[in-house]
N, C-alpha and C positions, 0 to 999 in steps of 0.2 A: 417695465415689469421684470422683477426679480425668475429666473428661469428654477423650472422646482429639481430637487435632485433626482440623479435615477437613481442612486443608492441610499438608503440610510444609513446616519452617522452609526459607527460602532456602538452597544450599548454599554457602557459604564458607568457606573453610579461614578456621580459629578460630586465631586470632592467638596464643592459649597454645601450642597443639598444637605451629602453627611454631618456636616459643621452645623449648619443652621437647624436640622433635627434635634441636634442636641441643645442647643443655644436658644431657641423658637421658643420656650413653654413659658409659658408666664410665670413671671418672675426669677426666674432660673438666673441668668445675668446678675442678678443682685446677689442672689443668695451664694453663688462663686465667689462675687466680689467681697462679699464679706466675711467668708473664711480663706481668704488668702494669706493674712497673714498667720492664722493661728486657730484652731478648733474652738468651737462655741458652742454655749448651749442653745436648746430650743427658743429658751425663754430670751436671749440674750440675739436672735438673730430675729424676733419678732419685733424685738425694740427697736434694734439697730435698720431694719424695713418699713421704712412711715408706708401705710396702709392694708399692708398685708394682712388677711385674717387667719386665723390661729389655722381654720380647715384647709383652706389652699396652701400653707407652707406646711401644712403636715404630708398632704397631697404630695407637693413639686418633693418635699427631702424624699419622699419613698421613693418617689419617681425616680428621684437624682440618685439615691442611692441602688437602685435595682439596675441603671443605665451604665453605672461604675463610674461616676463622677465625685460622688460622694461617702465617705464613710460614716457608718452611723456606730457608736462605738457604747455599749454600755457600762457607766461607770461606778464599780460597786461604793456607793457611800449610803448614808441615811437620812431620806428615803433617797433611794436608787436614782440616778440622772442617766441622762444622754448629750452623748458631744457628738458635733459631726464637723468634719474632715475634710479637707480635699485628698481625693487618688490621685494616680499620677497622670492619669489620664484629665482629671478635672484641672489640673497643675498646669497642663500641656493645652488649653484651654484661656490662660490669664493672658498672655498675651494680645490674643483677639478681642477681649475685653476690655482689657488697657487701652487698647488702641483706638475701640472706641467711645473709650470716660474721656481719653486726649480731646477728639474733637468735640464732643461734651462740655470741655471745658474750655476751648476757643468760643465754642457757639457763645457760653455765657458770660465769655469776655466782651464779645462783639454784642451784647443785650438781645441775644435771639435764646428768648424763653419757648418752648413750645411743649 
């Protein structure tokens, strides 16, 4: 049997926990993903998201945009649009997600669909 500590660990916020708070929300991973390479519209990141419904990615963009992940940008044309962005802070984020589309796409090499 494991002996318990007399002290406890110092407390600081675990640098996972801060990651995965922002990375955690549903659907948030995709919706990064899909503006990496370039600003999209609403309508254009609903499409490019097979199942997402219109109130949840209105939801996660606000979400993502008040977090500073995301930029929501209004674009004056007729009638009026909106693009959203990655920050630099969302930017500084693509790599953790690459990395896990990478084995994403071993698994589906290997026929492991889940």
């Amino acid at each position: 049997m494991l002996k318990r500590r007399k002290f406890p660990l110092e407390k600081f916020a675990c640098p996972l926990k801060s990651c995965m708070n922002l990375l955690g929300g549903a659907w948030t991973p995709h919706i990064l993903w899909y503006l990496k390479a370039n600003p999209r519209r609403f309508s254009e990141l609903k499409d490019d998201i097979d199942g997402v419904s219109a109130k949840v990615l209105t939801q996660r963009l606000k979400e993502l945009a008040e977090m500073g992940l995301v930029n929501r940008t209004v674009v004056p044309s007729s009638p009026p649009s909106v693009e959203y962005s990655l920050t630099e802070l969302g930017r500084e984020l693509m790599p953790a997600i690459e990395a896990i589309a990478d084995v994403g796409y071993k698994l589906q090499e290997r026929g492991i669909q889940l």
